[in-house]
N, C-alpha and C positions, 0 to 999 in steps of 0.2 A: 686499777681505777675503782672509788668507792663507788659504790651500788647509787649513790642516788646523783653522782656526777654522772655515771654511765647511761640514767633514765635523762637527765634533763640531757644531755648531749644529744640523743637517740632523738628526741618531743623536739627538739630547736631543728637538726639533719630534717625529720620531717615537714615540720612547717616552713622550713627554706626552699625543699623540693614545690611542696602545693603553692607556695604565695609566687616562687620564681618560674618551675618547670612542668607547671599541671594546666595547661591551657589556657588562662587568666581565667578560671573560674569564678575568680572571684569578681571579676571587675563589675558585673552586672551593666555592661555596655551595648549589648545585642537587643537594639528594641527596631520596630517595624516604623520605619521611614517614610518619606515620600517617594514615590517612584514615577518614573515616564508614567503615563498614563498610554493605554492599550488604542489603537485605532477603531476599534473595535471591541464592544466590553461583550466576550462571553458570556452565555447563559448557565447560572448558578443554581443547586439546589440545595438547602441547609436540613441535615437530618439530626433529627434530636430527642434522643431516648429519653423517656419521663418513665418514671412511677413514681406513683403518689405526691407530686409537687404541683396541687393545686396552690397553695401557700406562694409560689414563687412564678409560677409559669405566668399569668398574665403579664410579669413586668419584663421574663426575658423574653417570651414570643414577643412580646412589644417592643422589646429592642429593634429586635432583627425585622418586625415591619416597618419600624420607624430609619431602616437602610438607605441612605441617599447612592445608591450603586444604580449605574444609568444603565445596565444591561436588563436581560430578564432576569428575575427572581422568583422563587417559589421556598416553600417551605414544608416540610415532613415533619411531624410529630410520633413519634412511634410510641404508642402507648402504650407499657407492658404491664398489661393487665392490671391496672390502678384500680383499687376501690374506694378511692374515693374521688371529687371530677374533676381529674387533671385535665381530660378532652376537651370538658365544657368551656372549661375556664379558659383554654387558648384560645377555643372559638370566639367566647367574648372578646378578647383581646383582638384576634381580626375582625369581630364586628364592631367594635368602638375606632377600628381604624381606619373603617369601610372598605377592607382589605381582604374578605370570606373568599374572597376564590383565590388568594394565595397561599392559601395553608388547607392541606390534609392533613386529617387526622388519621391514623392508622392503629389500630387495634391490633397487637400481634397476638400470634395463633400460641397454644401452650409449648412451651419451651422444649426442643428436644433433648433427649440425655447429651452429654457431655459439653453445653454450653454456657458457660457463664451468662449469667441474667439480662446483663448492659451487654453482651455483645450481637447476643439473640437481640437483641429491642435495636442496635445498629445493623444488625443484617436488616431484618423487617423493613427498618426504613429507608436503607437504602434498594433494596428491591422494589420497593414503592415506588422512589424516586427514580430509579430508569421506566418507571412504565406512566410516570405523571413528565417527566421528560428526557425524555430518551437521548436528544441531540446537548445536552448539558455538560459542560467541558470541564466542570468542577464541583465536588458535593462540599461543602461545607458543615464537618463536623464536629456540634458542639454542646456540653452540657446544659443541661434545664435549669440549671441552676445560676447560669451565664447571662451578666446582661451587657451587651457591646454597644460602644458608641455610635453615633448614626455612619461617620467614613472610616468603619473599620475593612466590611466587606471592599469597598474600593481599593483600602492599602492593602489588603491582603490579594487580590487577585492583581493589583497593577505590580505588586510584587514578581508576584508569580510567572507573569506573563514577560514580566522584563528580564529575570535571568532563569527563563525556562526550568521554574524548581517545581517535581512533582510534589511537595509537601513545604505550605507555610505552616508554623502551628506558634501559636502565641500561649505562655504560662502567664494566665490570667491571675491579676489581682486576689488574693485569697483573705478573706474577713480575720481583720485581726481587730478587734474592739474590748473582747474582756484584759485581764491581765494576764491570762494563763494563754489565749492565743498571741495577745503580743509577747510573750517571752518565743511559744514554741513555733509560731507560723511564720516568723522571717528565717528563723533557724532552717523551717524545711525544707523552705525556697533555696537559702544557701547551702544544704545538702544537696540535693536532686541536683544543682549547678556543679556541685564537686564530683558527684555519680558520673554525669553526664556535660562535662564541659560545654558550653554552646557553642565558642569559637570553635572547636574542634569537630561537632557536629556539623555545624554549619562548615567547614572545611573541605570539598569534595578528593580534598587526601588522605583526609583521616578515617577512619574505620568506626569512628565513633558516631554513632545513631539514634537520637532519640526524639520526642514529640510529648508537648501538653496534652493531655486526653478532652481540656475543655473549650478548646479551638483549635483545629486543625482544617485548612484547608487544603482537599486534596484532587491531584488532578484525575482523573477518570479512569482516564488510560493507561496510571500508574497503577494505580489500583486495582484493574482487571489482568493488566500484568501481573501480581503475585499473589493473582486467586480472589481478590474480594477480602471478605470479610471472614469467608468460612475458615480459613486457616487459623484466625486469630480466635476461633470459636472457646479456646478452654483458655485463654491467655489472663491472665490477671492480671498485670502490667501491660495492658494493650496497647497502650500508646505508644510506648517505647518497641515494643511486640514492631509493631506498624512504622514505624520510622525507621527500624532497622532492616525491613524488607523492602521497602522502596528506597532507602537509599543504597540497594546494591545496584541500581536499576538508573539512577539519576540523581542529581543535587535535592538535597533538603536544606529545607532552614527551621530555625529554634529560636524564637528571643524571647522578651519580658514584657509584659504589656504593662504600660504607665493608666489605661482607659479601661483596658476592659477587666471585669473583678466578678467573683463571687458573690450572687447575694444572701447568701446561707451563711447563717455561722456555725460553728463546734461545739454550740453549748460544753464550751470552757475546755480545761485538757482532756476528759473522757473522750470528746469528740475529736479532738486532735488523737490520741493517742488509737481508738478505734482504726482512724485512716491511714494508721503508720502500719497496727500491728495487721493490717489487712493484706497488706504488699511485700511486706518487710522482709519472711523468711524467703517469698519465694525471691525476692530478688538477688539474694545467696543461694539460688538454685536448689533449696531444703536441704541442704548440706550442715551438719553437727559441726563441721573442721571450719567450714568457712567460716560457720557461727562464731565459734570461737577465737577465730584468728581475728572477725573483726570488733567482736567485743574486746579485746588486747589490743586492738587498734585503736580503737575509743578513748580505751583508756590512758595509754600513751601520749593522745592528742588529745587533747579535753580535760584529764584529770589530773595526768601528773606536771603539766605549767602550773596551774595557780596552788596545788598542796606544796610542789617543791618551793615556788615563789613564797610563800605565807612560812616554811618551813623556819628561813634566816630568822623568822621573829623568836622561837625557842630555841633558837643555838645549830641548827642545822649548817652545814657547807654553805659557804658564802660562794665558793664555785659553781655549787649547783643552783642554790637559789639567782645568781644572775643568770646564768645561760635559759633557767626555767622562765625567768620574768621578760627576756629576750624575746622567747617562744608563745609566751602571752600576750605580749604584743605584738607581734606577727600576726596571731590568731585573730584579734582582737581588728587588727587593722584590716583585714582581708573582709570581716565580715561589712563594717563601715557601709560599702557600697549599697546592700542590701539593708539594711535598717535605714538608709535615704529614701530608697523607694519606698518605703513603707511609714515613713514620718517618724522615725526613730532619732534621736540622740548618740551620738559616738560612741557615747559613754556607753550603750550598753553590749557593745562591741564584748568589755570585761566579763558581763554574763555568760557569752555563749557555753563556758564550759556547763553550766548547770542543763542548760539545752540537750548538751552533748551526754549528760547522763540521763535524762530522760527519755533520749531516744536509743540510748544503749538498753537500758529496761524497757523501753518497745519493742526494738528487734528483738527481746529474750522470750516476751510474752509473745512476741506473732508465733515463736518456734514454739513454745508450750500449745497454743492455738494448735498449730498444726499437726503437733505429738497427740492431740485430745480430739483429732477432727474435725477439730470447727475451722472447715476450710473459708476459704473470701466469701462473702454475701453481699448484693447489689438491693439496698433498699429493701431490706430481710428477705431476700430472696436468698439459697444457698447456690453457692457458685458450684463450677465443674472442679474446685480442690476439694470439697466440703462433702461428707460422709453420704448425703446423697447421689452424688456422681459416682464416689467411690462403688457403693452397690451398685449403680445403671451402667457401669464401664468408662465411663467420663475420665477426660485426659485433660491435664492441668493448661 
């Protein structure tokens, strides 16, 4: 069989597996519903690591005051050591809401070796939060950067409480406005969905485990179940870190949120590609073989449909360019679901390969990153991969 029927056969075999036998990852159909409502609405407390997001914090604290959730609520701001006044600026926000005694502020203490920055700033505030309220049956954790609808808290705890899941967690909205985050930010949505199927996580048969890092609501006693937060102390992928230890333990869920979004954007691909190469090797375990098996993988999927497709136009196999343009459309179709949520066009469904090479050259640079020790950083703080933990003894 010629070499380039063998590749487009290969690129079609796999996009038949993912679009038919991979969870329906792609359908983007797991979003946060209505549910019974609770006889009783538990007492909530929302903890939320800042640094340096005075820029943004009055509008997400302002979210989460402006909660129509009928139980108690409070709120935790864990401030890691911001210099500039991210505290202040929440507090205005609960004083323009006449809402000052629902939100602490917390200053955390300086970071101990081997903790990554954000995880240290969600311990802090959650130890806060059991001693601002102790009898509280769910901490709600979620980014500074996060601004939520007024009945999200509602759906998310009437959730919770209707099919007893220790973890709702919502993949918020992410700012896609210039033209470099609209090509690359639906793409990463539809990555992280193929990584982590949702149907499949949400499936209490499956093995598969994962969580948003910019809403997660969790139950308490799940959480104290497998240690808190300290375990998750060197995790760079925390979320998923945390979703895969409480659900050994009980049902989690995963959807897509239509409401709640980032208010930050990427200042363009630099900023995109920053939050890829941050995560990227470790989620190949810093493995060189993985590295390479899935950049071969990329390129398989992503590169060789539309070269072999475009191929027929110079004379190339007309066997391979159909089987290739087959598997373009496949890809092409799969993605569709996720450029809706995001106000996209079908059409650019044909793009994603060019996506799919720029996050192959992100995965390639996270591993240079990490070959050079510039391990993850949390709002330039250096994390526990990054060459400072390495001399304090810090574990990834």
């Amino acid at each position: 069989m010629p070499l380039d029927v063998l590749l487009a056969t290969a690129s079609l075999g796999a996009w038949l597996y993912l679009v038919f036998g991979h969870g329906r990852f792609w359908a983007a159909d797991q979003h946060l519903e209505a549910a019974p409502e609770p006889a009783a609405w538990p007492e909530v407390v929302a903890v939320v690591p800042a640094r340096n997001e005075a820029d943004v914090i009055e509008r997400t604290v302002g979210s989460l005051l402006d909660q129509d959730y009928p139980g108690a609520f409070r709120i935790v701001l864990a401030d890691d050591e911001s210099d500039d006044d991210t505290g202040d600026a929440a507090r205005r926000a609960a004083a323009a809401h006449l809402l000052g005694e629902r939100l602490r502020v917390e200053r955390t203490k300086p970071r101990p070796p081997g903790w990554v920055g954000k995880m240290w700033a969600v311990h802090a505030g959650v130890e806060r939060a059991g001693q601002e309220a102790p009898e509280a049956a769910y901490l709600l954790l979620t980014d500074a950067d996060v601004a939520h609808s007024p009945g999200n808290l509602r759906r998310l705890v009437a959730k919770a409480e209707a099919e007893r899941l220790d973890l709702v967690s919502l993949m918020v909205l992410l700012t896609a406005e210039t033209p470099w985050e609209r090509l690359v930010v639906p793409a990463f949505v539809y990555f992280f969905q193929k990584l982590y199927p949702f149907p499949r996580v949400n499936d209490p048969r499956s093995r598969v485990a994962g969580a948003a890092g910019g809403c997660m609501l969790v139950r308490r006693t799940a959480l104290a179940r497998v240690g808190g937060i300290e375990p998750l102390r060197g995790e760079i992928i925390d979320d998923c870190a945390l979703g895969r230890a409480l659900k050994r333990g009980g049902p989690i869920w995963l959807g897509l949120s239509r409401t709640e979004r980032s208010v930050r954007g990427y200042a363009g691909l630099s900023g995109v590609w920053s939050m890829v190469a941050r995560s990227a090797f470790t989620q190949l375990q810093h493995s060189w073989l993985l590295l390479a098996g899935t950049l071969l993988g990329l390129a398989l999927l992503y590169l060789a449909p539309p070269l072999l497709a475009l191929g027929a136009l110079w004379g190339a196999s007309g066997v391979a360019a159909s089987l290739a343009t087959a598997a373009w459309i496949l890809m092409a179709a799969s993605f569709v679901p996720i450029l809706a949520l995001y106000g996209r066009a079908p059409a650019w469904g044909f793009a994603l390969p060019v996506a799919g090479a720029l996050y192959a050259a992100m995965t390639f640079d996270s591993a240079l990153r990490h070959g050079r020790s510039q391990g993850a950083s949390w709002k330039g703080r250096a994390g526990a991969g990054s060459a400072d933990a390495a001399r304090s003894g810090g574990t990834r």
